[in-house]
Structures are given as structure tokens and as C-alpha cells.
C-alpha positions in Angstrom: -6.9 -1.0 -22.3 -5.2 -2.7 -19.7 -1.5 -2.3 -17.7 -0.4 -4.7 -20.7 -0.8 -2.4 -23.8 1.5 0.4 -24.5 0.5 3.4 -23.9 1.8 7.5 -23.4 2.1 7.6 -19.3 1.6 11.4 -19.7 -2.1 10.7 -20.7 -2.8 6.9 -19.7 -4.9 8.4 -17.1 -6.7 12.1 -15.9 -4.4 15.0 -15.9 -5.0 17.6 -13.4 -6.5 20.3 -13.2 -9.1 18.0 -10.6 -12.6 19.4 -9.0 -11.9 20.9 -5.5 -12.6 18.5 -3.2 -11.4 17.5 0.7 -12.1 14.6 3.1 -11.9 14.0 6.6 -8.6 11.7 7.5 -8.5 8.7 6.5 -10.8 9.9 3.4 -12.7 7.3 1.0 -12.9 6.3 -2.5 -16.0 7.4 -3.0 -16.1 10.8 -2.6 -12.8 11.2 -5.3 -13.1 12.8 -8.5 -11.8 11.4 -10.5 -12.1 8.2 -9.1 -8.7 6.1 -8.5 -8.5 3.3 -10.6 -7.6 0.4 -8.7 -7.5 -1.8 -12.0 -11.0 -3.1 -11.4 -11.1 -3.7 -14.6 -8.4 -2.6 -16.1 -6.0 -4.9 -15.0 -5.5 -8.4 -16.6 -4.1 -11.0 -14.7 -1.5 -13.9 -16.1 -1.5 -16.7 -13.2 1.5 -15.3 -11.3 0.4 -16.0 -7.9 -1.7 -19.4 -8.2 -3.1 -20.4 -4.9 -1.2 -17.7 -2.8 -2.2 -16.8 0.5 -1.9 -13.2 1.2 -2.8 -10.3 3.9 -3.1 -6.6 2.5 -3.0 -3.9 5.0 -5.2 -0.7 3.9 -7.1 -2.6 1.4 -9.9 -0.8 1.6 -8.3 2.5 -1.3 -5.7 3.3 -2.9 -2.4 1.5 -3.0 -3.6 -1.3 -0.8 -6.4 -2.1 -2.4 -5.1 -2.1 -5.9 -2.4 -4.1 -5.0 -4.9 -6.6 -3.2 -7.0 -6.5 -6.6 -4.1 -7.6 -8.5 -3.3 -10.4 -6.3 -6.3 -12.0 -6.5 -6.6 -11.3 -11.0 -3.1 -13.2 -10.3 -5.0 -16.6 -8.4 -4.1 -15.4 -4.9 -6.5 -15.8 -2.0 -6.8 -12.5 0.4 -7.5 -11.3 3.7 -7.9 -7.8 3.9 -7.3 -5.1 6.4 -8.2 -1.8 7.3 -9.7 0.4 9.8 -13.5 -0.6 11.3 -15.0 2.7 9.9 -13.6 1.7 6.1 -15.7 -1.2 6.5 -18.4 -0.3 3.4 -15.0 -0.1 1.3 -13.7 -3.2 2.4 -16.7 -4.8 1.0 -16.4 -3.7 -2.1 -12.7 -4.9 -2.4 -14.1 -8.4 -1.1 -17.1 -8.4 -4.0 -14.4 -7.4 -6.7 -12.4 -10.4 -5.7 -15.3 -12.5 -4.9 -16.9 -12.3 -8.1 -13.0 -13.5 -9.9 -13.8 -16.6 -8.2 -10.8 -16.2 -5.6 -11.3 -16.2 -1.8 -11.3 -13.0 0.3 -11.8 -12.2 4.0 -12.5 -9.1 5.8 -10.4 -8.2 8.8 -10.8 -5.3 10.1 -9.0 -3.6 12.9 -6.7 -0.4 14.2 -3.2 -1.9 13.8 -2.0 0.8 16.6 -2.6 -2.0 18.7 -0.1 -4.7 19.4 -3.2 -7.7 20.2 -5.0 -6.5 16.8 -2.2 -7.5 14.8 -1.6 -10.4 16.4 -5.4 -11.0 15.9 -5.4 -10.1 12.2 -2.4 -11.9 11.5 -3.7 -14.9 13.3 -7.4 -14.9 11.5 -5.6 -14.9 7.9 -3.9 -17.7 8.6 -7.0 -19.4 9.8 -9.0 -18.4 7.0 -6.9 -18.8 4.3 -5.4 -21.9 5.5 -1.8 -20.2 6.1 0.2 -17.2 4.7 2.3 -16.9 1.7 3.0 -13.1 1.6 2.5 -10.4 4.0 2.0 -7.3 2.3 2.0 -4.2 4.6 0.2 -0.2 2.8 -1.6 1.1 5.5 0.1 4.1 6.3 -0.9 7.9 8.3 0.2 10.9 7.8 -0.9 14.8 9.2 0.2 18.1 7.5 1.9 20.3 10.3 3.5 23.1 9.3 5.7 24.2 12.5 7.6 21.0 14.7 6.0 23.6 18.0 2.7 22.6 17.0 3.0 19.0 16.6 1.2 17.1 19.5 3.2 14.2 20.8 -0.5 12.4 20.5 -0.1 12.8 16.5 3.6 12.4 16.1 2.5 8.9 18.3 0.0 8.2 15.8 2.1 8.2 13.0 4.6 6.5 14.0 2.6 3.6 15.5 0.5 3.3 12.4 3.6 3.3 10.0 6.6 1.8 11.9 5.1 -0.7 15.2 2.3 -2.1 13.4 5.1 -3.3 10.6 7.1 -4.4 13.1 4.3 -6.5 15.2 2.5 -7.9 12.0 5.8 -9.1 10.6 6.8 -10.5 13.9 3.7 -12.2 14.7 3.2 -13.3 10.9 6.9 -15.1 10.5 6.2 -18.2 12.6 4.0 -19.5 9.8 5.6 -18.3 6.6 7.5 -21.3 4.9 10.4 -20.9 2.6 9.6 -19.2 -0.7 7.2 -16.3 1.7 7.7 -12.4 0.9 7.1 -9.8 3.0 6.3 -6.4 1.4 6.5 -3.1 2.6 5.5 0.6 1.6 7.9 3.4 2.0 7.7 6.8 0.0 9.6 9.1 -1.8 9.4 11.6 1.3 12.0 9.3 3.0 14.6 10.5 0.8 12.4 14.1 -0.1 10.8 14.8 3.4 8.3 17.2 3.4 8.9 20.3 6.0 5.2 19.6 6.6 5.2 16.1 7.4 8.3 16.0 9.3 6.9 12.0 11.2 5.8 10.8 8.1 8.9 11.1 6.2 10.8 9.8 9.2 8.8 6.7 9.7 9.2 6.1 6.2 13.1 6.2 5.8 12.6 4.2 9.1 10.6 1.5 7.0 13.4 1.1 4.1 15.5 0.2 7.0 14.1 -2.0 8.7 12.9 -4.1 5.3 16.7 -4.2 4.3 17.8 -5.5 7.9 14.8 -7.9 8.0 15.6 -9.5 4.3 18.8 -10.4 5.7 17.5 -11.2 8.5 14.9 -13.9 7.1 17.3 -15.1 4.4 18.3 -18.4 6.3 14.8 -19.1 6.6 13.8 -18.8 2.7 11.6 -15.9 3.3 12.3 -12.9 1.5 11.5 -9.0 2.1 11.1 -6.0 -0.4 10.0 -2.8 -0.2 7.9 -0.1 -2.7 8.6 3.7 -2.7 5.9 5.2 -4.5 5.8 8.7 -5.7 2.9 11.1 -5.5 -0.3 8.8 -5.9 -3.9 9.6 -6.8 -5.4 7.9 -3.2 -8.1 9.5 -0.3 -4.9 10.0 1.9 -4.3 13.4 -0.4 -7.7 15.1 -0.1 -8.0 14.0 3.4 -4.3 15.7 3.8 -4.1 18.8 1.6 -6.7 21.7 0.8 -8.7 21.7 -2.3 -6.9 24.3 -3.9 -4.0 21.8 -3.6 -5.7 19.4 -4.7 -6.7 20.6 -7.6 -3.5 20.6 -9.1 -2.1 17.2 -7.7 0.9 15.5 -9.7 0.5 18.6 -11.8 4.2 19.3 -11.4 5.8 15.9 -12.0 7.4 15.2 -15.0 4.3 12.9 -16.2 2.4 16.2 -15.5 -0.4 14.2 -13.3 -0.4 12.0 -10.2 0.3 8.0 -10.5 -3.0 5.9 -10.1 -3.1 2.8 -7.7 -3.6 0.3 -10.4 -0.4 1.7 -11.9 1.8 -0.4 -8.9 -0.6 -3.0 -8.8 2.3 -5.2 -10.8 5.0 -4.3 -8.7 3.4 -5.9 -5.9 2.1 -8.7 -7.8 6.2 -9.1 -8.9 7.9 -8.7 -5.3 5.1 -11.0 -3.4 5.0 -13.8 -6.0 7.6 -16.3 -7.1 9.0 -14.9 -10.1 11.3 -12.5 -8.0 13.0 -15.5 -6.1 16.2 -13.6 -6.0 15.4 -10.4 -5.3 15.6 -9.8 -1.4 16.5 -6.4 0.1 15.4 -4.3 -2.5 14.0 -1.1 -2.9 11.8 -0.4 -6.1 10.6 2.9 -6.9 7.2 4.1 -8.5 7.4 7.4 -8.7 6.8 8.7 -12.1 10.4 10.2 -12.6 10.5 12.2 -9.2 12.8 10.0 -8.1 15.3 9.9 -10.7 17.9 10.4 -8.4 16.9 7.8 -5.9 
């Protein structure tokens, strides 16, 4: 079965209850169970982004490196990002994409500095021979359950990782986008449903919508569009390296679907705001949330 056939989202993928499990921040594929699918195989590509040339932040799991996966199925070349120490699962995204007979590049770097993104942005161009889309995952987040407790060193970290490396990989990556270029972001449903717990995440995240709207207009004299993806609660290594395993093991177990979405499951929404098919769409917020957004 692939994201093309019709199937019952209740049970298109494992329901909770899942094994008790935890990670270290920023967590792995690996050590999941179930394992995300990323659409591997189980996405099918149609030829809707022949001879693209795009940069994924957070490749390496979840949302980035499904939407990355579905890219490439689509005929897009890709550099991918993530941190040094998710090198090993890097790799793997670069032999899935590899063996489709499309180009990808490993870049990896800690995009809480200015001169890495500059760098990364800089080496994709080079290595792909230019940049069609800039598509922008990576994100942090830390559980705190009392603002007192918060270190300035982790509210720091969260907001560099989700709102200045956005703002210095778009800046340093618009300079070489001709018209017909996208930008696309990664919000979350916590910037209209913050958590009490992640008071910085949610923040930074209503702080991304923002800035993708003002950029769109922004960039619209210059043919380059900008979107933006809210997704719901997904099945990625940021939750066990976030929440205990108690909590884990019921995960998406009180959404409407009754289970958490799987990366693969947005991997066409990317493919749909990067690409050219969504020439008019600029601006735009698109939720994947599995009906926990209704009201968004």
C-alpha cells in the first residue's frame, strides 16, 4: 500500500498502546518502536519535482527526512542537513535516495550558528548546482514544567534552533533562488495550542507562521514563494527523547484518529508546497494534524 490507495486513517498505521521506550534529546530512528515510516517504501512518486534542487534541514528522522525521501521519489536532487552526531542517520537517508538514482549530499552542521548556515546553504548550492527550494524541519524543544526553572541557556537553544537559523538560512539562501523557488517552513499545532510545558517551543513556533507570511509577501516581487506546515502530534525521536515512557506509550492515543501521524503521512504536503504545482499558493498555512486542529 502506498499514500495513493484509500485507506481507514484510524488504522493505516500502528495504534498505540507503544513499548516503553525514551531517548536522549535529539533521539534516533533507530531505537523507535514501532519504527516511523518515512515512506521508504511506501511512498510512490509521480514526477512532480523533475530536476529540483532542494536543502532539508533535520533530514536525518522524522518529518525532515520523510519529506526529503519524497522529494527525491518526486526527481528532486538533495542536500541534507542535520546535527554532526545524526551523521549514521544521515547516511541512511543519502543511500535511500542514492539507490532511486537521484543525487544527495550530506551536510551536516549545528544551525545555532550564523557561519554554519551560511556554510550549508552555500555547499548545496555548490553541490547541487543551485537551489530550487529551501525546506526548513529541524526544530528543538525541552519539557519544563515551571517558567522558574527554565535556564536562559535552554530558552536560548530553542529559540536559536527554531527561529535564527530560519531566519539566517533563508537570508543567506535567497540570493540564488530564481523565480518559481519556495521556501518551506515547519510550525506546530502548539503555536495556536501551547503546551504549559513547552512554553519556548510554542512561542518560536507561532513566531515561525509569522515570519513565513511576512516573508511570502516579502519575496513575491521576486517570483519566490513561501509556505508553511503545521503538523499535529507526529510519530518522530523528538517524542521519546521529550516525554517519559509512560507517556509514550500512549502517544496520539487521544486524537480523534486514536494514534499519532507518521512522517511519511506529510511527505506529499511538502512534495505539493516546494514543487511547481502550487504556483499560486504563497502565504499559506497548511495543517497536518489528524483533526486536532479542526479549529485552526
Amino acid at each position: 500500500m502506498s499514500q495513493l490507495d484509500k485507506q481507514d486513517p484510524r488504522t493505516q498505521f500502528p495504534q498505540p498502546p507503544y513499548p516503553p521506550q525514551s531517548q536522549e534529546l535529539p533521539g534516533g530512528t533507530n531505537a523507535m518502536d514501532p519504527k516511523p515510516d518515512h515512506g521508504e517504501t511506501s511512498y510512490v512518486g509521480t514526477g512532480r519535482m523533475p530536476g529540483y534542487r532542494v536543502l532539508v534541514t533535520g533530514a536525518d528522522s522524522g518529518i525532515g527526512r520523510a519529506a526529503a525521501i519524497a522529494m527525491a521519489k518526486e526527481g528532486a536532487d538533495v542536500a541534507l542537513n542535520a546535527l554532526p552526531e545524526e551523521q549514521e542517520d544521515l547516511e541512511e537517508v543519502r543511500d535511500v535516495i542514492g539507490d532511486l538514482g537521484r543525487k544527495a549530499v550530506i551536510l551536516p552542521g549545528d544551525l545555532t550558528d550564523e557561519a554554519t548556515c551560511e556554510r550549508i546553504v552555500a555547499e548545496a548550492v555548490s553541490t547541487l548546482g543551485g537551489l530550487d527550494s529551501l525546506v526548513l524541519v529541524a526544530g528543538h524543544q525541552k519539557v519544563n514544567e515551571d517558567i522558574t526553572t527554565t535556564s536562559t541557556e535552554d530558552f536560548d537553544l530553542t529559540v536559536k534552533v527554531n527561529l535564527y537559523a530560519m531566519f539566517w538560512l533563508c537570508r543567506a539562501a535567497v540570493p540564488h533562488m530564481a523565480p518559481g523557488s519556495t521556501i518551506v517552513t515547519t510550525a506546530s499545532v502548539a503555536a495556536y495550542q501551547p503546551q504549559t510545558r513547552l512554553l519556548d517551543y510554542g512561542m518560536t513556533k507561532a513566531g515561525i507562521i509569522t515570519f513565513t507570511n511576512g516573508l511570502a509577501g516579502q519575496l513575491a516581487s521576486k517570483g519566490i514563494r513561501a509556505n508553511c506546515i503545521v503538523p499535529g502530534p507526529i510519530w518522530t525521536p523528538l517524542q521519546p527523547a521529550s516525554y517519559d515512557s509512560a507517556e509514550i506509550e500512549h502517544y496520539g492515543e487521544g486524537t480523534p484518529f486514536g494514534r499519532p501521524g507518521q512522517p511519511v503521512e506529510l511527505g506529499a504536503a511538502y512534495v505539493h508546497l516546494a514543487g511547481p504545482e502550487s504556483s499560486y499558493t504563497s502565504g499559506s498555512t497548511l495543517t497536518i494534524a489528524g483533526a486536532t486542529g479542526m479549529a485552526l
